[in-house]
CHARMM internal coordinates of N, CA and C (Angstrom, degrees):
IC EDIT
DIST 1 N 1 CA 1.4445
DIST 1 CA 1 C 1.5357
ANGL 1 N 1 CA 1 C 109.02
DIST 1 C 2 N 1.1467
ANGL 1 CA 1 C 2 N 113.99
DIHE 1 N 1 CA 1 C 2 N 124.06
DIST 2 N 2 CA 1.6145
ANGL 1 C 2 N 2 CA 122.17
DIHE 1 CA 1 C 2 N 2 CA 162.39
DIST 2 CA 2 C 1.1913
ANGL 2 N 2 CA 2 C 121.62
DIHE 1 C 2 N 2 CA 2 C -42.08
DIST 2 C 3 N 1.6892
ANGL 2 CA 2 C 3 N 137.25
DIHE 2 N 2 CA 2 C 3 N 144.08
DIST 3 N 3 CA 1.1200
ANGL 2 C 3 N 3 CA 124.43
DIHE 2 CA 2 C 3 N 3 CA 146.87
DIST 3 CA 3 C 1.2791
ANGL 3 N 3 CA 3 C 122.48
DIHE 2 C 3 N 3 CA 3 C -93.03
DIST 3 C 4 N 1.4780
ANGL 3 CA 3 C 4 N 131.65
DIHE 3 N 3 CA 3 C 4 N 176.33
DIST 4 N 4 CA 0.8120
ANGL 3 C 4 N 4 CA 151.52
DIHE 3 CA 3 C 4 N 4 CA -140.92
DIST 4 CA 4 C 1.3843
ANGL 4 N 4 CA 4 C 87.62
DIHE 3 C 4 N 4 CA 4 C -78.71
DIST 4 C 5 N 1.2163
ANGL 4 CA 4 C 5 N 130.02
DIHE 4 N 4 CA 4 C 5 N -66.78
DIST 5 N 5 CA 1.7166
ANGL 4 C 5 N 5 CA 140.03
DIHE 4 CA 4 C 5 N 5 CA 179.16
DIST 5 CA 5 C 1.5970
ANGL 5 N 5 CA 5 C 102.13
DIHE 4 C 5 N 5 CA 5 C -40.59
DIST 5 C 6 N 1.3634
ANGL 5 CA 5 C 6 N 125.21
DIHE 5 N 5 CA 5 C 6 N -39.93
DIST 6 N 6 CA 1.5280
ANGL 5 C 6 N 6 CA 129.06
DIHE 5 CA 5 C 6 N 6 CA -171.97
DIST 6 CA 6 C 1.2770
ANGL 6 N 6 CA 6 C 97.20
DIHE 5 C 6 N 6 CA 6 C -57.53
DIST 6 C 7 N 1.2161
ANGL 6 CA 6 C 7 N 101.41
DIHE 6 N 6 CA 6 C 7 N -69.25
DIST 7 N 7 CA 1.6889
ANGL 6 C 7 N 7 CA 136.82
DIHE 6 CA 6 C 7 N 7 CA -176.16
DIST 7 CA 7 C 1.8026
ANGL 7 N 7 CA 7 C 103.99
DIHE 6 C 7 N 7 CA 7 C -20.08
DIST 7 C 8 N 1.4236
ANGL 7 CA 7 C 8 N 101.25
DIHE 7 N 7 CA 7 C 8 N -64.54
DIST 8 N 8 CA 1.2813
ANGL 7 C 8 N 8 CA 126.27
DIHE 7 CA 7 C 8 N 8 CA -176.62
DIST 8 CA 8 C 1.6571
ANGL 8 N 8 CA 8 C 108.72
DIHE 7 C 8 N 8 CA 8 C -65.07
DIST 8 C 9 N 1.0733
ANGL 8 CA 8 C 9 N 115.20
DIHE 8 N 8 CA 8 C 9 N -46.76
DIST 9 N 9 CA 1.4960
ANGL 8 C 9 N 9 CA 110.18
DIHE 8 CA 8 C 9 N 9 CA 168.91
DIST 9 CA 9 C 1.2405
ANGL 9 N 9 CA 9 C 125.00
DIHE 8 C 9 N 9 CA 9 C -68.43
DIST 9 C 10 N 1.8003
ANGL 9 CA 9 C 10 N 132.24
DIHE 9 N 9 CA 9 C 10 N -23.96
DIST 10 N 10 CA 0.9237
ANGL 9 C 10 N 10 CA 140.93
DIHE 9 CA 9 C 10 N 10 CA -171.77
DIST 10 CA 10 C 1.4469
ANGL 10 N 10 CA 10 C 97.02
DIHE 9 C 10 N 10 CA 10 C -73.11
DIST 10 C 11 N 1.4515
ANGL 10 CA 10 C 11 N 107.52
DIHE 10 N 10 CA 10 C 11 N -52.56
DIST 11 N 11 CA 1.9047
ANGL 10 C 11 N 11 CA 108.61
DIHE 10 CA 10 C 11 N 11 CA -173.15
DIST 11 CA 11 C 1.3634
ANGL 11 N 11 CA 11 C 122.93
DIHE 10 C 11 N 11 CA 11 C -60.21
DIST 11 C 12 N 1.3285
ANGL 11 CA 11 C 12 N 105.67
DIHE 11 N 11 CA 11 C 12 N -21.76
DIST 12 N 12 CA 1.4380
ANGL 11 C 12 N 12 CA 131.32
DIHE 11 CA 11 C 12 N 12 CA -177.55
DIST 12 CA 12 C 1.9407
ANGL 12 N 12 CA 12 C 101.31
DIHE 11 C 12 N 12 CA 12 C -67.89
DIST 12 C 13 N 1.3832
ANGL 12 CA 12 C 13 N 96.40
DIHE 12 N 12 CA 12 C 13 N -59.50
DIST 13 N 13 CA 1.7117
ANGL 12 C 13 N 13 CA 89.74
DIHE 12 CA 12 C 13 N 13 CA -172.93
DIST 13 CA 13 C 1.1953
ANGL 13 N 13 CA 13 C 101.93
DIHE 12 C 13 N 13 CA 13 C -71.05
DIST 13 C 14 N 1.2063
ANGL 13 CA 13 C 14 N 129.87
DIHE 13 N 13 CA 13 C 14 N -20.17
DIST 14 N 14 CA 1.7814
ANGL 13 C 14 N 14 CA 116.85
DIHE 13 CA 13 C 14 N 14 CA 165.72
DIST 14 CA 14 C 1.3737
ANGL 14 N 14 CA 14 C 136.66
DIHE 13 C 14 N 14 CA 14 C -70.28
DIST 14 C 15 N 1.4033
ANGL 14 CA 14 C 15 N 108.88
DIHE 14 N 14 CA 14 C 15 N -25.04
DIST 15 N 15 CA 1.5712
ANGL 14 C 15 N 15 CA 99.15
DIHE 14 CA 14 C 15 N 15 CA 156.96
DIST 15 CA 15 C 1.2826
ANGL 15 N 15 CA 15 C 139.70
DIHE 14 C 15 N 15 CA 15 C -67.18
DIST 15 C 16 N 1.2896
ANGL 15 CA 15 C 16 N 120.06
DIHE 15 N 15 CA 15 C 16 N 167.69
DIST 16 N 16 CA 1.2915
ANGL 15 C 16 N 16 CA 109.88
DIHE 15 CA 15 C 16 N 16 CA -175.16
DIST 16 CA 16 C 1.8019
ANGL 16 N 16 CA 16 C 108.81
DIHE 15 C 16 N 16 CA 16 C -107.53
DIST 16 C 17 N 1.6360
ANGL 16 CA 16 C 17 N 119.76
DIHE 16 N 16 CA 16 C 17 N 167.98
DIST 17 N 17 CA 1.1394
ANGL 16 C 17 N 17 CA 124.50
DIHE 16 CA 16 C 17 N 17 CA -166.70
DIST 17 CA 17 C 1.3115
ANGL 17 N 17 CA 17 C 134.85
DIHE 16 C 17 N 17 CA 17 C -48.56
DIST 17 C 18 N 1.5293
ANGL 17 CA 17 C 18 N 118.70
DIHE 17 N 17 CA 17 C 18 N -8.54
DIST 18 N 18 CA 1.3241
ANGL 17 C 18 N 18 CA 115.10
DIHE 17 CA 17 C 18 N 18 CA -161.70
DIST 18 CA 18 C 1.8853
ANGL 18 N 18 CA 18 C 90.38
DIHE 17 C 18 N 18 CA 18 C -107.70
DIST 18 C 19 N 1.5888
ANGL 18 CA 18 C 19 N 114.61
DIHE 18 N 18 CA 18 C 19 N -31.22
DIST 19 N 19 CA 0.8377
ANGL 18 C 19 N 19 CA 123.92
DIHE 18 CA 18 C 19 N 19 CA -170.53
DIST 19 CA 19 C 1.8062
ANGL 19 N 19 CA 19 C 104.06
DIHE 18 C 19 N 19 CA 19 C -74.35
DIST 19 C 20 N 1.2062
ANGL 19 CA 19 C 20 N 127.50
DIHE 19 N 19 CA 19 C 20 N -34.24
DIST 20 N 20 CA 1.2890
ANGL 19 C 20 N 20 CA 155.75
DIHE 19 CA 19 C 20 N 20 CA -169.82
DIST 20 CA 20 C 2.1034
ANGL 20 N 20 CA 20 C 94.42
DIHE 19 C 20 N 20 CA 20 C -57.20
DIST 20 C 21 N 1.4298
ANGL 20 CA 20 C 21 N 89.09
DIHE 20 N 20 CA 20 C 21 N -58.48
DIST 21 N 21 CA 1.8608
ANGL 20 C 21 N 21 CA 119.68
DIHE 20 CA 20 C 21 N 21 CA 178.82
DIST 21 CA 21 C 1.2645
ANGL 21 N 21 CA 21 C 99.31
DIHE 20 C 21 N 21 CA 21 C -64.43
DIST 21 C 22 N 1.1229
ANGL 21 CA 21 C 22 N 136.21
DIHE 21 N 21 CA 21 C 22 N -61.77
DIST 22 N 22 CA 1.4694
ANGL 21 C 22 N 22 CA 136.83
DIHE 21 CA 21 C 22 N 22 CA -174.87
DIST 22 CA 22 C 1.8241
ANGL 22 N 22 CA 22 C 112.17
DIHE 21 C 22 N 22 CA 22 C -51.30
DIST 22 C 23 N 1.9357
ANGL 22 CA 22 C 23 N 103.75
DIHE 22 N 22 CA 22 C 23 N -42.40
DIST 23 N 23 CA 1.4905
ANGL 22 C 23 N 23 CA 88.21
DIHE 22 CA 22 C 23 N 23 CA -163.68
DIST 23 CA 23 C 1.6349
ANGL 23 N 23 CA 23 C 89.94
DIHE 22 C 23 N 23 CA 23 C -93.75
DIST 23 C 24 N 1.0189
ANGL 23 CA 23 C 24 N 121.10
DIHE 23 N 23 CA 23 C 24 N 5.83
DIST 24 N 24 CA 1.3121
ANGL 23 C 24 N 24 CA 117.04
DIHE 23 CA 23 C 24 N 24 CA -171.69
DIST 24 CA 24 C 1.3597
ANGL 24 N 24 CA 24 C 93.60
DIHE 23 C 24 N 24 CA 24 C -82.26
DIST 24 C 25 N 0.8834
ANGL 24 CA 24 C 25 N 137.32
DIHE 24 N 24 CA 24 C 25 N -45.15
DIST 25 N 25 CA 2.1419
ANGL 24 C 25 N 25 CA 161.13
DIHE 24 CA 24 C 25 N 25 CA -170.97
DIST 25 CA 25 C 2.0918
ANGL 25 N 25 CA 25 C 79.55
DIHE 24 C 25 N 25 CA 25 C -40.62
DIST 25 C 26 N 1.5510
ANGL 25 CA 25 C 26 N 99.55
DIHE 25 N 25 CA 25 C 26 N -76.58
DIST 26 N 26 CA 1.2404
ANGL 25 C 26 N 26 CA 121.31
DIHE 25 CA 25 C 26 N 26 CA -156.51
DIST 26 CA 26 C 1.5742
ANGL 26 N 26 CA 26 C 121.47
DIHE 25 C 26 N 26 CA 26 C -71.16
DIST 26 C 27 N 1.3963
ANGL 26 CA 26 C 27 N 109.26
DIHE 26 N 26 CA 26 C 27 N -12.16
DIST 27 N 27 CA 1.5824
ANGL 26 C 27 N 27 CA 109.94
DIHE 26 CA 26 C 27 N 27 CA 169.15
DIST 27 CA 27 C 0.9970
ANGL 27 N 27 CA 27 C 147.91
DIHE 26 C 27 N 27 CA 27 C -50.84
DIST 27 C 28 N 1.4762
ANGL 27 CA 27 C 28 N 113.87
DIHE 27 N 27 CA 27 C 28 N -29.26
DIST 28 N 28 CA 1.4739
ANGL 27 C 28 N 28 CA 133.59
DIHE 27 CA 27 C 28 N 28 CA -175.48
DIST 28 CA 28 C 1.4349
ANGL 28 N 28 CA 28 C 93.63
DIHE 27 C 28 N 28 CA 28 C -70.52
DIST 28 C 29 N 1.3667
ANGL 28 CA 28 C 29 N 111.59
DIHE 28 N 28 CA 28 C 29 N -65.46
DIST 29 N 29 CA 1.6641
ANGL 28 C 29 N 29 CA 130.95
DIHE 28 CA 28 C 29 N 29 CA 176.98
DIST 29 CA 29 C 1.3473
ANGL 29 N 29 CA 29 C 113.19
DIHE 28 C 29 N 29 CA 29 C -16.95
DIST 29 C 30 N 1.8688
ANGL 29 CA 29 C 30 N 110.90
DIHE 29 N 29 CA 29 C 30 N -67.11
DIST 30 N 30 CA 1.2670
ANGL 29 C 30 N 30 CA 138.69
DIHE 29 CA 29 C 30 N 30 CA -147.60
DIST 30 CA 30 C 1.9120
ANGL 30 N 30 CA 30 C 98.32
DIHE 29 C 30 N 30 CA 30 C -79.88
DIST 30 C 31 N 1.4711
ANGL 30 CA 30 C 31 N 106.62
DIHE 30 N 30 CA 30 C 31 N -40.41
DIST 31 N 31 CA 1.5452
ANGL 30 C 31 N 31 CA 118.72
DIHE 30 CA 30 C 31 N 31 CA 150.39
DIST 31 CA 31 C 1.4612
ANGL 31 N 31 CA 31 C 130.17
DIHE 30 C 31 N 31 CA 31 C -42.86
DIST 31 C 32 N 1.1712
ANGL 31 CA 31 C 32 N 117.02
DIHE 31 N 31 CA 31 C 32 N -33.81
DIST 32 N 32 CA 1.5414
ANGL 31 C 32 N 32 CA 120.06
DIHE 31 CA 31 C 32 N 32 CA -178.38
DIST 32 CA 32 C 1.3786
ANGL 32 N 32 CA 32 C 90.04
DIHE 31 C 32 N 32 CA 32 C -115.71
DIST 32 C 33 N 0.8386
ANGL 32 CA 32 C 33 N 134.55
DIHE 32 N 32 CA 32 C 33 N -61.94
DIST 33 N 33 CA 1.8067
ANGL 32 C 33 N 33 CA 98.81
DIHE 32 CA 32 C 33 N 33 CA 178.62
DIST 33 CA 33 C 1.6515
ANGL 33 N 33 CA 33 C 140.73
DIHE 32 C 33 N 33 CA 33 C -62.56
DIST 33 C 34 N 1.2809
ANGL 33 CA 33 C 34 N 108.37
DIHE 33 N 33 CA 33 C 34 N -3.56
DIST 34 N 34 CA 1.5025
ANGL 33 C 34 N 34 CA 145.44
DIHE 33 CA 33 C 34 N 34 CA 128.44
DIST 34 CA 34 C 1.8546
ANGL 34 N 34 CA 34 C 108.21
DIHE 33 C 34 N 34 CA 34 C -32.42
DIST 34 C 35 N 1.3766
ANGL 34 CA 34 C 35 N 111.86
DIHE 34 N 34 CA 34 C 35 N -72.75
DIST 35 N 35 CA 1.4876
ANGL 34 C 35 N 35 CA 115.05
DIHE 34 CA 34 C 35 N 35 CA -168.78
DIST 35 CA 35 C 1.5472
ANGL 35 N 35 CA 35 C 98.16
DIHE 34 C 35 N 35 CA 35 C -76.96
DIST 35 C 36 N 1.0925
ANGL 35 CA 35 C 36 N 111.02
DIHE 35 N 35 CA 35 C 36 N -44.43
DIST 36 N 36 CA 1.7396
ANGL 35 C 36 N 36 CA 102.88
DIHE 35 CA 35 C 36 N 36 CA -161.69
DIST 36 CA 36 C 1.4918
ANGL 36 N 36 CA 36 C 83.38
DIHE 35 C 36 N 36 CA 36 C -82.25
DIST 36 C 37 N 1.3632
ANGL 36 CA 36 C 37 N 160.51
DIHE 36 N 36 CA 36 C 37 N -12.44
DIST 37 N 37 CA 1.3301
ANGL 36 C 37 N 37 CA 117.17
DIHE 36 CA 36 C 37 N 37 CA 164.41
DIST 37 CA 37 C 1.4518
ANGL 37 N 37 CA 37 C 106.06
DIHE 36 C 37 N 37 CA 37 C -101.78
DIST 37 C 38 N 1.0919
ANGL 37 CA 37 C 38 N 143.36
DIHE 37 N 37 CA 37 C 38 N 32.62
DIST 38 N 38 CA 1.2138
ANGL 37 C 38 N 38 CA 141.66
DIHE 37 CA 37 C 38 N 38 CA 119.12
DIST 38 CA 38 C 1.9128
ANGL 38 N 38 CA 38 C 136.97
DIHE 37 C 38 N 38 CA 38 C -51.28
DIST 38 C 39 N 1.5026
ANGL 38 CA 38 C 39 N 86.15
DIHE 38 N 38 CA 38 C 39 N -33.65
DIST 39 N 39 CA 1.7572
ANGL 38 C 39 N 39 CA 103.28
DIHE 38 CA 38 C 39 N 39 CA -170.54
DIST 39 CA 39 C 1.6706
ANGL 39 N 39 CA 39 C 101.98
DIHE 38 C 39 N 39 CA 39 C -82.66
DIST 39 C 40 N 1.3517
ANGL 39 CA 39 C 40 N 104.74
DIHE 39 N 39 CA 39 C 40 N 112.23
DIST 40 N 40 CA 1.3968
ANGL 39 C 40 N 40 CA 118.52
DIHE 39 CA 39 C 40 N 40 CA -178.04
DIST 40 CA 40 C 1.3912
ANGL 40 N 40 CA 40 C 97.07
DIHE 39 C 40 N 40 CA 40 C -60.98
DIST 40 C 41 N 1.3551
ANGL 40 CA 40 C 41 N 140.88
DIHE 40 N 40 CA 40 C 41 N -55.71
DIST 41 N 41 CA 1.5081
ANGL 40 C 41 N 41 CA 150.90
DIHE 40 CA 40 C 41 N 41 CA -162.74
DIST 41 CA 41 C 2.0988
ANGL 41 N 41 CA 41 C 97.93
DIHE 40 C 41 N 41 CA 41 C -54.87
DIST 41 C 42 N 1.2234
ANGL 41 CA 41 C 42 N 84.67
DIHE 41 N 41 CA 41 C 42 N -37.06
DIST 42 N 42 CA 1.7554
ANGL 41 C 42 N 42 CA 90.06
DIHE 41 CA 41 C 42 N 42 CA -173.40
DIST 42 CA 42 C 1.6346
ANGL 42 N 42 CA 42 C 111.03
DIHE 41 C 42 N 42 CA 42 C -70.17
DIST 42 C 43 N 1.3198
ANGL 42 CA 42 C 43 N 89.51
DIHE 42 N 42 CA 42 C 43 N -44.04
DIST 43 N 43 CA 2.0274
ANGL 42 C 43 N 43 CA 112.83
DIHE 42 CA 42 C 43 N 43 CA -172.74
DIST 43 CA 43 C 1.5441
ANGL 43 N 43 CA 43 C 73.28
DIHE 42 C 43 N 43 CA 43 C -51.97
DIST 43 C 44 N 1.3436
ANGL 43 CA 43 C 44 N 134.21
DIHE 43 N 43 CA 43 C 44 N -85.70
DIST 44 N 44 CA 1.3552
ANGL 43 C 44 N 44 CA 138.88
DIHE 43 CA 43 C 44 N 44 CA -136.64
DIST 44 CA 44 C 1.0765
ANGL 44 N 44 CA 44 C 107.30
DIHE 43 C 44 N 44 CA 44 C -40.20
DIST 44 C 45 N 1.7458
ANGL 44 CA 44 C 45 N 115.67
DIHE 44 N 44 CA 44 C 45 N -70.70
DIST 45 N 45 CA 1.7237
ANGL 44 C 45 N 45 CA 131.95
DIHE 44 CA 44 C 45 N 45 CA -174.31
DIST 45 CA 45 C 1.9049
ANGL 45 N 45 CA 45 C 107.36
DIHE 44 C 45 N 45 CA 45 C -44.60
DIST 45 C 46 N 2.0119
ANGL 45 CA 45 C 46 N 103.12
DIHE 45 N 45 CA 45 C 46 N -35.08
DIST 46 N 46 CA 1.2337
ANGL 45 C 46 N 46 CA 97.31
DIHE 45 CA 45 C 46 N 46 CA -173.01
DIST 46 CA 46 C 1.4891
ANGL 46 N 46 CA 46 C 115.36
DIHE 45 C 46 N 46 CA 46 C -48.23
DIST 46 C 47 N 1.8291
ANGL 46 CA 46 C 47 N 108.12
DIHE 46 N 46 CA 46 C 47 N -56.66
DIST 47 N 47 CA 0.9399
ANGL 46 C 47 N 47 CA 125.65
DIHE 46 CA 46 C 47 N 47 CA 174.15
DIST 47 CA 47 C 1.6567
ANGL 47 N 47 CA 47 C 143.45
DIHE 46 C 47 N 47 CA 47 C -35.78
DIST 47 C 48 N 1.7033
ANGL 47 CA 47 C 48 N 90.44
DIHE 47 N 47 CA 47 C 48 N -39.88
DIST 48 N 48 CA 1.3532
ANGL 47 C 48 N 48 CA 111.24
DIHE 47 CA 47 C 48 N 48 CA -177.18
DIST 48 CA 48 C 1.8564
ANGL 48 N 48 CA 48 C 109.34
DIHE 47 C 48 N 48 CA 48 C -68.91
DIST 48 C 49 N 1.3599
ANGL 48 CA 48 C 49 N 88.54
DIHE 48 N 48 CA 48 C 49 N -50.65
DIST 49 N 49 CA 1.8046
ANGL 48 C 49 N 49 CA 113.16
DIHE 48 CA 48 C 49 N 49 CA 162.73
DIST 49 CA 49 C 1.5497
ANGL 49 N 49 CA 49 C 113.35
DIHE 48 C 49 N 49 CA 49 C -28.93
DIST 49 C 50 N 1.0831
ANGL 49 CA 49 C 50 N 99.79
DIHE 49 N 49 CA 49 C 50 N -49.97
DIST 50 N 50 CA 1.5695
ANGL 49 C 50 N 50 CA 111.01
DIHE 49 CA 49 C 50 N 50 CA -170.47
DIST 50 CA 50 C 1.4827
ANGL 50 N 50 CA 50 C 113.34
DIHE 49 C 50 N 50 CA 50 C -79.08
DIST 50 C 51 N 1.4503
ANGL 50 CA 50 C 51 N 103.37
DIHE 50 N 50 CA 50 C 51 N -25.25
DIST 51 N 51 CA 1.7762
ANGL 50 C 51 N 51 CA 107.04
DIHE 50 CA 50 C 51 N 51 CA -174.72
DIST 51 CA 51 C 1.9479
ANGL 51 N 51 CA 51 C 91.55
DIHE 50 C 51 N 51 CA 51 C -103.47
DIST 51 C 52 N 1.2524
ANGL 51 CA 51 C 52 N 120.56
DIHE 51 N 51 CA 51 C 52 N 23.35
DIST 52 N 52 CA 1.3450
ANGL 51 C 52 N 52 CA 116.47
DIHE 51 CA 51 C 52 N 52 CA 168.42
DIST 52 CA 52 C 1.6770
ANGL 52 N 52 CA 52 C 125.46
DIHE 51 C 52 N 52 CA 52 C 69.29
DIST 52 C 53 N 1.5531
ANGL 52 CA 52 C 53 N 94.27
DIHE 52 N 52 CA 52 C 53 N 3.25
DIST 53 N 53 CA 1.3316
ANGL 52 C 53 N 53 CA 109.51
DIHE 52 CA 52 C 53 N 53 CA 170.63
DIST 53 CA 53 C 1.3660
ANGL 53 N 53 CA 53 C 127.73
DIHE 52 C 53 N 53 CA 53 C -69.85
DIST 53 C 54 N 1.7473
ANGL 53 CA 53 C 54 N 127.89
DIHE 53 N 53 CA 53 C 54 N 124.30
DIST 54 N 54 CA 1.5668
ANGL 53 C 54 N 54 CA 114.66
DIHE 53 CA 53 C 54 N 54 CA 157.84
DIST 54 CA 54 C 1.8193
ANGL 54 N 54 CA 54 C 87.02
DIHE 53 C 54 N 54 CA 54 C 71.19
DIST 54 C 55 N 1.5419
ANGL 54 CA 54 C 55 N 132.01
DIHE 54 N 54 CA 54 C 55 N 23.90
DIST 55 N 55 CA 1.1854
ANGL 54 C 55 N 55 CA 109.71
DIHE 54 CA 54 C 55 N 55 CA 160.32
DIST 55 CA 55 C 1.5756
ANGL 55 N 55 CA 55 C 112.33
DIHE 54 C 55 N 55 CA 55 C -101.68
DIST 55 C 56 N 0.9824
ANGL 55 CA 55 C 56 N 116.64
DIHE 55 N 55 CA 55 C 56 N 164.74
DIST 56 N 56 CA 1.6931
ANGL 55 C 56 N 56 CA 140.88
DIHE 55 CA 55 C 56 N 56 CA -178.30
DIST 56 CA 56 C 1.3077
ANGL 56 N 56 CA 56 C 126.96
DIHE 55 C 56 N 56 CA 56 C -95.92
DIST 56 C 57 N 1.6153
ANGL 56 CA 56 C 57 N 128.25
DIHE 56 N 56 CA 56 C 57 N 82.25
DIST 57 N 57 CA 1.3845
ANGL 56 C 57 N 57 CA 114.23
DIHE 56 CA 56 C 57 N 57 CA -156.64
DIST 57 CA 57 C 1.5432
ANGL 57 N 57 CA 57 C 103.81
DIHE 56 C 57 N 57 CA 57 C -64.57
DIST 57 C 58 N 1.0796
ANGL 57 CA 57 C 58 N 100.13
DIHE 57 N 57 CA 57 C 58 N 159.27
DIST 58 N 58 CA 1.8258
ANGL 57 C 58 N 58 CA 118.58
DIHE 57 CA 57 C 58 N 58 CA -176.64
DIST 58 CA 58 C 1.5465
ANGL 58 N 58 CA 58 C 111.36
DIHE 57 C 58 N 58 CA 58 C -40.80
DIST 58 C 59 N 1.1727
ANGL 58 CA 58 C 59 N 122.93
DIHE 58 N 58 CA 58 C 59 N -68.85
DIST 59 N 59 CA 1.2145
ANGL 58 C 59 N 59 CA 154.27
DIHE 58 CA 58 C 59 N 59 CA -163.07
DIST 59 CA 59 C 2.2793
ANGL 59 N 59 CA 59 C 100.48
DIHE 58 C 59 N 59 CA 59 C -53.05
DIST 59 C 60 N 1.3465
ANGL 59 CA 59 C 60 N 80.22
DIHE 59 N 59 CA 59 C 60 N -68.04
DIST 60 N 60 CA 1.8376
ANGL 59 C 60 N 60 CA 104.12
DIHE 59 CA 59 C 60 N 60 CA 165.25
DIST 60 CA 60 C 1.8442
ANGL 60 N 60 CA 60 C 111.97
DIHE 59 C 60 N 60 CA 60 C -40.92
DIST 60 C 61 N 1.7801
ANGL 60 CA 60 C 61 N 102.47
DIHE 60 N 60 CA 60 C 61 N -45.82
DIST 61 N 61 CA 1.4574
ANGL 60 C 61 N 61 CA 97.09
DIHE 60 CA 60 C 61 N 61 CA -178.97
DIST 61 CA 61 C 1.5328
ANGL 61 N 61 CA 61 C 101.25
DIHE 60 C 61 N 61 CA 61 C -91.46
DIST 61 C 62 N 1.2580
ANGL 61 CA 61 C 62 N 135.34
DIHE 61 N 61 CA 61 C 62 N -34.25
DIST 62 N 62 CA 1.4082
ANGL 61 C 62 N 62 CA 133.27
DIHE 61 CA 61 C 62 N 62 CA 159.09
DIST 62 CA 62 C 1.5614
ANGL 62 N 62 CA 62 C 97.89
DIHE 61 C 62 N 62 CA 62 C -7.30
DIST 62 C 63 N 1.2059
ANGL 62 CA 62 C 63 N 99.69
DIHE 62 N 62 CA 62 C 63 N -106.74
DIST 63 N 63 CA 1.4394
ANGL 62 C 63 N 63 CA 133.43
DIHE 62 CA 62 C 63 N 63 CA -177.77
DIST 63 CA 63 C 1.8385
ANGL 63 N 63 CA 63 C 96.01
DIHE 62 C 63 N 63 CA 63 C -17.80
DIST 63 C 64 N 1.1797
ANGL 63 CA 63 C 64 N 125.76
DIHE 63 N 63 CA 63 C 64 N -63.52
DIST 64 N 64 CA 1.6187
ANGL 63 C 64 N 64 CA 145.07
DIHE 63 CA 63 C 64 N 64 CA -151.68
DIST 64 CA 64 C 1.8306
ANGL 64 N 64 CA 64 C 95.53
DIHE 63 C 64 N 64 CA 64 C -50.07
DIST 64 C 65 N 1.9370
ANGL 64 CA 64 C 65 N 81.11
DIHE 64 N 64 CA 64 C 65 N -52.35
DIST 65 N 65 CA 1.4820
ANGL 64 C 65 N 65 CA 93.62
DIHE 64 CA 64 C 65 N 65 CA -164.12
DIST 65 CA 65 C 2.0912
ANGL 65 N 65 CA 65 C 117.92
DIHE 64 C 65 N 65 CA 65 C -80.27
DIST 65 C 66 N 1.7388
ANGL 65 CA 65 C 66 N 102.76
DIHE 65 N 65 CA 65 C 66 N 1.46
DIST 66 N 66 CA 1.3672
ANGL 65 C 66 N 66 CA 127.13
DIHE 65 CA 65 C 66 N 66 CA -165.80
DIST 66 CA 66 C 1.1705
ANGL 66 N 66 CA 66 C 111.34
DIHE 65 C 66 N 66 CA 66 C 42.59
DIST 66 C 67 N 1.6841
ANGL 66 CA 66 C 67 N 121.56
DIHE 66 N 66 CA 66 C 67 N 61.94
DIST 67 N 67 CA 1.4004
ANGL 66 C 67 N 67 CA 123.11
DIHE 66 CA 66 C 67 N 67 CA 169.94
DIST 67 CA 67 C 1.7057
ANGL 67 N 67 CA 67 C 83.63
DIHE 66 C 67 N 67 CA 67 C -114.23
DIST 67 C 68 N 1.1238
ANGL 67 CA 67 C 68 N 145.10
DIHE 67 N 67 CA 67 C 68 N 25.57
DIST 68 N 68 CA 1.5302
ANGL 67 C 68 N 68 CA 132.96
DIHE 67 CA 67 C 68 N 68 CA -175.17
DIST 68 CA 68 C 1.7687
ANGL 68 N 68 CA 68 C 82.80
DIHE 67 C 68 N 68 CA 68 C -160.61
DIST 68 C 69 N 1.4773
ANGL 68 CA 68 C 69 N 110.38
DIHE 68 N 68 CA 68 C 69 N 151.69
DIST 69 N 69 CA 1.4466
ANGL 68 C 69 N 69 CA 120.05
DIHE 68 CA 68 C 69 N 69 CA -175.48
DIST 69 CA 69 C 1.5613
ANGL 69 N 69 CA 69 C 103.76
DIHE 68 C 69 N 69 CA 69 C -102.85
END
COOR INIT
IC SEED 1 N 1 CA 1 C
IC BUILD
């Protein structure tokens, strides 16, 4: 039986080049959203985010970060 890594390499030599370029584009990406939905600490803030908690309106971090006067 294959593993999962086999698996993944096998599909890999079957695509073709443009497609090869495309996921290559998107890996780094597909890697960190990989880790950050692993990170329980992240899940949390996501969450909190969502119920409007401890967020930062735009405008407020504008200013914070002095890209807005």
């Amino acid at each position: 039986m294959l593993s999962a890594k086999d698996k993944l390499m096998e599909k890999i030599r079957l695509i073709d080049e443009e497609t090869a370029k495309k996921l290559l584009d998107e890996w780094d990406d597909i890697l960190l959203q990989l880790e950050l939905e692993s990170d329980e600490e992240f899940l949390k803030d996501v969450e909190q985010a969502r119920k409007g908690k401890d967020v930062i309106n735009h405008d407020e971090l504008k200013k914070e970060l002095g890209l807005q006067p």
